[in-house]
C-alpha positions as CSV (number, residue, x, y, z in Angstrom):
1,X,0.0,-21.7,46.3
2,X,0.8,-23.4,49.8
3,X,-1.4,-24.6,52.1
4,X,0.6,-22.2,54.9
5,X,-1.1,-24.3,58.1
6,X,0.1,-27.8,57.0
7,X,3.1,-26.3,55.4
8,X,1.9,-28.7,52.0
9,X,1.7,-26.9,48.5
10,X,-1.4,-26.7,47.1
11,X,-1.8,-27.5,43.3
12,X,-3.0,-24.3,41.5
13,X,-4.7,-25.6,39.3
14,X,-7.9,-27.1,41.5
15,X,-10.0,-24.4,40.2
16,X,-11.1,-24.4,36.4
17,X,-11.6,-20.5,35.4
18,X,-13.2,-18.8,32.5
19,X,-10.9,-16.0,31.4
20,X,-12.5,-13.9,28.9
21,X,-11.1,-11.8,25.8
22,X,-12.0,-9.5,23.4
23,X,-11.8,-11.7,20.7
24,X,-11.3,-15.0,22.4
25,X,-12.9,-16.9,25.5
26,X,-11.1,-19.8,27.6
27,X,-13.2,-21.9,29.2
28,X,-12.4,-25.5,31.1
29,X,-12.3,-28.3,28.4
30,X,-15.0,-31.0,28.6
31,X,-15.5,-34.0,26.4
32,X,-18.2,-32.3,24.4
33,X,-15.2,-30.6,22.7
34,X,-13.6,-33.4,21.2
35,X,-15.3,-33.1,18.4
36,X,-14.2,-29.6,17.2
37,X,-10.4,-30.1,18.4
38,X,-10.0,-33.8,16.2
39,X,-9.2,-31.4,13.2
40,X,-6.3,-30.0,15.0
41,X,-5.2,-33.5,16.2
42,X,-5.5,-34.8,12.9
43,X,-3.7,-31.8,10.9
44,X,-0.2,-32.9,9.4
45,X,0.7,-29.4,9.8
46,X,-0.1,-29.1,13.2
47,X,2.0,-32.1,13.8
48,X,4.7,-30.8,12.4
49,X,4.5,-27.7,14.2
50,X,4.0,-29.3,17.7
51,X,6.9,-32.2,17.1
52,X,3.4,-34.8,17.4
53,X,4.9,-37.8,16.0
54,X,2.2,-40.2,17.8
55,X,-0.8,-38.9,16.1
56,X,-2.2,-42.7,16.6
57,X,-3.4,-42.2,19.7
58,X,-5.9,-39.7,18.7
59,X,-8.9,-42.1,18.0
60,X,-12.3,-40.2,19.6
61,X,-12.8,-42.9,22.4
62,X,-9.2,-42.3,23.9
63,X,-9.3,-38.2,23.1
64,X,-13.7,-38.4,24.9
65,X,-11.6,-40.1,28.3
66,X,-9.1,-37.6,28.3
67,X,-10.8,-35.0,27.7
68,X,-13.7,-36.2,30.3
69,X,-11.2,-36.2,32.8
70,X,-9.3,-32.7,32.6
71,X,-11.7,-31.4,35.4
72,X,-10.4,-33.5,37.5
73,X,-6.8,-32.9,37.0
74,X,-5.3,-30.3,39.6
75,X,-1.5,-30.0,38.9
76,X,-2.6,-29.2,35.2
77,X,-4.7,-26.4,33.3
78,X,-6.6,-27.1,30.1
79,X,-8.2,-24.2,28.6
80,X,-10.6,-24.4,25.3
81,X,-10.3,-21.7,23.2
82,X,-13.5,-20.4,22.0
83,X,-13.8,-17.6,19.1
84,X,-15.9,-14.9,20.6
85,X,-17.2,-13.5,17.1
86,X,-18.4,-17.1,16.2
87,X,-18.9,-19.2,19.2
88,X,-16.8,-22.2,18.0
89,X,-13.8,-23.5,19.8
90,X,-11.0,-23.2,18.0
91,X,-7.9,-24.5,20.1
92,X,-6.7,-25.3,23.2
93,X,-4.7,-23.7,25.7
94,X,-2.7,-25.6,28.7
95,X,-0.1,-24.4,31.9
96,X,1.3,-27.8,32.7
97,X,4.5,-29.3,34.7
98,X,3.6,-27.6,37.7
99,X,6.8,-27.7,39.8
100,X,5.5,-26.3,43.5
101,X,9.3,-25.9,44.6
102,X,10.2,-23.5,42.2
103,X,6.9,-22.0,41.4
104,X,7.1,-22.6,38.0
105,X,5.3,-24.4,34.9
106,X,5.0,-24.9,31.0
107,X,2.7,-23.4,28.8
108,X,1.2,-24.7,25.0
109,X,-1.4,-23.8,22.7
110,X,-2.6,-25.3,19.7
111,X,-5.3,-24.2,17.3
112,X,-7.5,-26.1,14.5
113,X,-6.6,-25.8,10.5
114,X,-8.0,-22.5,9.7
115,X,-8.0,-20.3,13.0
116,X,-4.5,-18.5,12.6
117,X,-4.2,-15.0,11.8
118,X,-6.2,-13.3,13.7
119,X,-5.1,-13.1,17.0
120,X,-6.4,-15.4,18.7
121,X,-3.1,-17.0,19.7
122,X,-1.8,-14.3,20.9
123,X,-4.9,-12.8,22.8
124,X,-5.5,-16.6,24.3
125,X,-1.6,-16.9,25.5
126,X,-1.9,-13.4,27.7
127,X,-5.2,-14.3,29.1
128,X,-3.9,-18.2,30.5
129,X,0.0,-16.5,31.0
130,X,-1.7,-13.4,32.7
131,X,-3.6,-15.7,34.7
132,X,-0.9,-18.1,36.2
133,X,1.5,-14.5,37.6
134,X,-1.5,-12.8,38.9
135,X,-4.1,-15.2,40.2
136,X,-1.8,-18.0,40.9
137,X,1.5,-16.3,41.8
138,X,4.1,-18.3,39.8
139,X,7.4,-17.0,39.1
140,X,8.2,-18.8,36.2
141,X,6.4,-19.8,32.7
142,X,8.0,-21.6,30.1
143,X,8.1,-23.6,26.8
144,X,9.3,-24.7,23.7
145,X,8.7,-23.5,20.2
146,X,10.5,-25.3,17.1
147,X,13.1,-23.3,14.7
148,X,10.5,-24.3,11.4
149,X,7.4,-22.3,13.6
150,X,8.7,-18.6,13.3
151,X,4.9,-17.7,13.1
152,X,4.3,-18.8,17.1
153,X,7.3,-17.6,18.3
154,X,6.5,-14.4,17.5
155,X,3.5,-15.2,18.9
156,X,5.1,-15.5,21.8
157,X,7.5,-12.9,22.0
158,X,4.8,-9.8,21.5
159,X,3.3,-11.2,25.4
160,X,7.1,-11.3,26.6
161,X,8.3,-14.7,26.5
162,X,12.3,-14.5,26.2
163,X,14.4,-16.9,24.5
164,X,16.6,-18.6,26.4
165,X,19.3,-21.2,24.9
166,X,18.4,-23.5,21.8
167,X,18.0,-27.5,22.4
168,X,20.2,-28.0,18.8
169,X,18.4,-31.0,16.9
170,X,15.5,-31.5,19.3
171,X,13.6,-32.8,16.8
172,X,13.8,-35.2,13.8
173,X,10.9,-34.8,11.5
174,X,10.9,-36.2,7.9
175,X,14.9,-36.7,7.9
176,X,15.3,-33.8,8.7
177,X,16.8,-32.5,12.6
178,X,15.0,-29.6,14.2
179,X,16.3,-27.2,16.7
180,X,14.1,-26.2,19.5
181,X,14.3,-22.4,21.7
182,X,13.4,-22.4,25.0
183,X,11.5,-19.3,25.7
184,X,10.1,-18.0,29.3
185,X,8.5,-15.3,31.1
186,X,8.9,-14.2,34.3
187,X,6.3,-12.6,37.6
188,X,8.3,-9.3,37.2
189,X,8.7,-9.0,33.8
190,X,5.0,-9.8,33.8
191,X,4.0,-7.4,36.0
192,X,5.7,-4.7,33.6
193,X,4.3,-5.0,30.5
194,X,0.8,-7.2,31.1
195,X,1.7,-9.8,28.1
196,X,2.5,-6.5,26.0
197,X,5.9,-6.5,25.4
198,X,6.2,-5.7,21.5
């Protein structure tokens, strides 16, 4: 991840892989996918899950630009997640907050109305988490997942992400104050169970 003759750390995430599962295939977002991911930026109950509170900014001329432009990001990782059985992507996937010092970033995943339950999630979270400890040698990957989203952090916890401390009242959605869990993996837990902790 450095650039050892300069001494200059080199984003990881310059290259745009295809990581491939049995039942689910990550591929480089393009614009081209906008139109099968507006469902899952449109879903209340995505929103809900994922804290969105500015679901406004998800008109298709803003999402093409963004989406467009992914290729060109290198201190990020955007991932669709395709269904293998049926050729439609279904989600995204995304390593993000690069921090070069500590060789660390975050991780989220998000799927469209419809595509839970069958293991995608999971299969899609080891492929990008396997990916950034053993292509891309970081140390550390983390995220959040809210208290009201049991189903994804046990998601989570079957490729060996750990809780770590609770951000009490994180989030405020309806009235109502959320708590969010911290959760993280780490290279040598990794490199023991291969995302197959439970």
């Amino acid at each position: 991840m450095a650039d050892h003759a300069r001494g200059v750390p080199v984003p990881p995430f310059r290259h745009k892989p295809t990581l491939a599962g049995e039942l689910a295939l990550l591929r480089p977002t393009t614009v081209n996918d906008v139109a099968a991911l507006l469902p899952m930026l449109h879903d209340p109950e995505v929103a809900r899950l994922t804290g969105s509170h500015d679901r406004d900014g998800f008109d298709e001329v803003r999402l093409r630009a963004w989406y467009g432009s992914r290729v060109d990001q290198d201190d990020r990782l955007d991932l669709a997640v395709v269904e293998r059985a049926t050729g439609r992507v279904v989600g995204e996937s995304v390593l993000n907050d690069w921090d070069a010092g500590n060789e660390s970033c975050s991780f989220r995943i998000a799927f469209v109305p419809g595509a839970h339950g069958r293991g995608l999630g999971t299969e899609a979270t080891r492929l990008i988490v396997g990916y950034g400890f053993e292509e891309l040698g970081l140390h550390r990957i983390s995220l959040e997942v809210y208290a009201s989203n049991p189903r994804a952090r046990r998601a989570y916890e079957k490729v060996g992400f750990v809780a770590e401390g609770v951000l009490r009242d994180a989030l405020l959605w309806d009235g109502e104050r959320v708590d969010a869990v911290v959760m993280s993996v780490l290279a040598p837990e990794w490199f023991e169970h291969r995302g197959r902790a439970v």
